[in-house]
C-alpha positions in Angstrom: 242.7 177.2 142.6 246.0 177.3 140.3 248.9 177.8 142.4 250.6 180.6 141.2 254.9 181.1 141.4 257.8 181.8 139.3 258.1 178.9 137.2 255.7 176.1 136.1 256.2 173.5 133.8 253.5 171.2 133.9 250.2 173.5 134.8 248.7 176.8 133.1 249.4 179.5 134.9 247.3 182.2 133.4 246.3 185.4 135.3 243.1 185.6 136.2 240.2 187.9 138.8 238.2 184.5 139.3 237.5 180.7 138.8 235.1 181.3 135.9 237.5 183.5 134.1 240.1 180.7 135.3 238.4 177.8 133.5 237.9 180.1 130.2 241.1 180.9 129.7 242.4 177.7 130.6 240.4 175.1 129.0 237.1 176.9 127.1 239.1 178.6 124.5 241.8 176.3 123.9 239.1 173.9 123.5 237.2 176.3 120.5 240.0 177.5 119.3 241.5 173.3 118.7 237.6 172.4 117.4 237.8 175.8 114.8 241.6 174.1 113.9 240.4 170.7 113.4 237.4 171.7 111.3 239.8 174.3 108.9 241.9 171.4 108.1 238.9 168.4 107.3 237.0 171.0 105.5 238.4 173.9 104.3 241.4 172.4 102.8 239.5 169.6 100.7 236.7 172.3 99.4 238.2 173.0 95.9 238.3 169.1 95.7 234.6 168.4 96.8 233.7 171.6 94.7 235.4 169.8 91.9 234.1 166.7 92.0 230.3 167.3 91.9 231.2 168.2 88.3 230.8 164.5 87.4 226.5 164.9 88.2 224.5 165.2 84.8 223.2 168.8 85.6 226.9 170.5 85.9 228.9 168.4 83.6 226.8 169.2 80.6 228.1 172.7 80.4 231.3 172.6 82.2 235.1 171.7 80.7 236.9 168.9 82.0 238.7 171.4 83.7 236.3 171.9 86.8 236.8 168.2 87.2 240.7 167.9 86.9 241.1 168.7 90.7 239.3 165.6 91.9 240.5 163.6 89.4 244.4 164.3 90.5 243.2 164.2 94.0 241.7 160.5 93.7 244.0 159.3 90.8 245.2 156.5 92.8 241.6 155.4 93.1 240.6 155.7 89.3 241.2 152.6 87.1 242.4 155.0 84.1 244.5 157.7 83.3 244.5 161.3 82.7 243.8 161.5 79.4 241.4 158.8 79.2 239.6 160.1 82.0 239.0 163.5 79.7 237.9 161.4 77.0 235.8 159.5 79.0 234.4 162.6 80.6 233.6 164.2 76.7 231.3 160.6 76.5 229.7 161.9 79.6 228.6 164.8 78.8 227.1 163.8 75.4 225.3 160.7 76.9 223.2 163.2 79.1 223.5 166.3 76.1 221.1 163.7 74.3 218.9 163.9 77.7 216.2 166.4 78.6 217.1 168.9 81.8 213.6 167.0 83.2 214.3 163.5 83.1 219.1 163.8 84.5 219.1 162.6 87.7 219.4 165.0 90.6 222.2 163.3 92.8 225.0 160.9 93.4 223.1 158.1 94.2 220.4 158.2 91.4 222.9 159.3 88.7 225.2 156.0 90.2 221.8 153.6 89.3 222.2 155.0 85.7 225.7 154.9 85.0 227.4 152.1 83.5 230.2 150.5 85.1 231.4 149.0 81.7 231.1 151.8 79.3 232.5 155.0 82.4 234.5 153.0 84.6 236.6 156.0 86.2 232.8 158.1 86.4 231.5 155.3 88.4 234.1 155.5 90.8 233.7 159.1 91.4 229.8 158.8 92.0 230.4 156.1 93.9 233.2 158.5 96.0 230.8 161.4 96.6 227.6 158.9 97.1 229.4 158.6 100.3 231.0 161.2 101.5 228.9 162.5 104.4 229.0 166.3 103.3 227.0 164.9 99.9 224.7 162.3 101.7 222.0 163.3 104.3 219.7 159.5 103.4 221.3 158.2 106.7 220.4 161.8 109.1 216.9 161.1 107.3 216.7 157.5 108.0 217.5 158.2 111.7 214.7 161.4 111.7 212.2 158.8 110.5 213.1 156.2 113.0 212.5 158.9 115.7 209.5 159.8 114.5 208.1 156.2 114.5 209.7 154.4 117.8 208.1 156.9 120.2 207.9 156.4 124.3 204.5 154.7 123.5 205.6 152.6 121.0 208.6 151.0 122.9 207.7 147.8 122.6 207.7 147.6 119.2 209.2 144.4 117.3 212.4 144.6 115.5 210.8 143.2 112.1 207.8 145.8 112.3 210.0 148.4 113.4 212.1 148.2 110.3 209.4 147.7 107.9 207.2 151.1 109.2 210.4 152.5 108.9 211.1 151.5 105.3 207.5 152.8 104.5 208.4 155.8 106.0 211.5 156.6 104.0 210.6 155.1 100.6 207.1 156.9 99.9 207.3 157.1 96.7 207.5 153.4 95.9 203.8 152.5 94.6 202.7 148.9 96.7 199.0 147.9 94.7 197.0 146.1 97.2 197.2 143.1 95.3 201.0 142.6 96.6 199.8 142.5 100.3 197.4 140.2 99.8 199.5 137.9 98.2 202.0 138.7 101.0 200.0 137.8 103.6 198.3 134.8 101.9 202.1 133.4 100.9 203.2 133.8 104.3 202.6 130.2 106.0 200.7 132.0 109.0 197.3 131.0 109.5 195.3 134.4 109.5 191.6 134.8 110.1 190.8 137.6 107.9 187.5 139.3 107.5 187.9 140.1 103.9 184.3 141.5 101.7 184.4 140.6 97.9 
């Protein structure tokens, strides 16, 4: 229990009926309160910016100025190769690259949309896809991987080798790569193992 006098310098000295409402005061809501502070200042104070800069995807900067973009460029101009006014001209190339595109085939994200743009021809684009492929507000492929890896390395399957581990796990996340059964068998048979395998013709 808090001692309770005149003057304290180093202790909180809050009034209180009993320990519960004690331990509130003194250390619960001080706590929320500095978690609600520390999220306000990470988040809420780079939103126009991250707003900003999803402009550079296909979908959005087809129909949108370069203005919706101008905040993230000014934020990460130290990061850009070019300036301002290249950047806007750059930006106009952009948008008629994917104009000339169908709304069916533009990629969806940052990381699929990075795969299609070159480095060459939109330097200062590449950058910012390659900026919001990995911010972590943008990017859930790593809360997936770790979902997946959850899923596969149960209490029964503890023992599980590293390699095969990682490869269920890589057939888990990528399901929409096609593998013909042609490739295993020349996997197998190229491996240097000697396998005794049933196989009917």
């Amino acid at each position: 229990m808090p001692r309770i006098c005149g003057r304290q310098k180093n202790r909180n000295n809050v009034p209180f009926k009993d320990i519960e409402e004690f331990y509130r005061r003194t250390i619960f809501i001080p706590y929320l309160d500095d978690l609600l502070c520390s999220l306000k200042q990470r988040f809420l104070s780079h939103k126009d910016t991250i707003k900003s800069l999803q402009y550079v995807l296909p979908s959005l900067a087809v129909d949108n100025p370069f203005s919706c973009l101008k905040p993230a460029v000014q934020f990460y101009e130290d990061d850009l190769p070019g300036y301002q006014d290249i950047i806007e001209a750059e930006f106009t190339l952009w948008q008629s690259k994917w104009k000339t595109v169908g709304p069916k085939f533009r990629p969806l994200n940052a990381i699929e949309t990075l795969t299609n743009c070159d480095s060459n021809m939109f330097p200062n684009m590449y950058q910012l896809l390659k900026l919001i492929s990995v911010l972590p507000v943008s990017t859930a492929t790593a809360e997936r991987s770790f979902s997946s890896l959850r899923r596969l390395k149960t209490y029964l399957r503890n023992s599980t080798s590293e390699s095969r581990l990682v490869g269920l796990a890589l057939l888990s996340i990528h399901r929409d790569i096609d593998i013909s059964d042609d490739q295993i068998l020349d996997k197998f048979a190229n491996s240097g193992k000697a396998r005794r395998l049933k196989l009917s013709l």
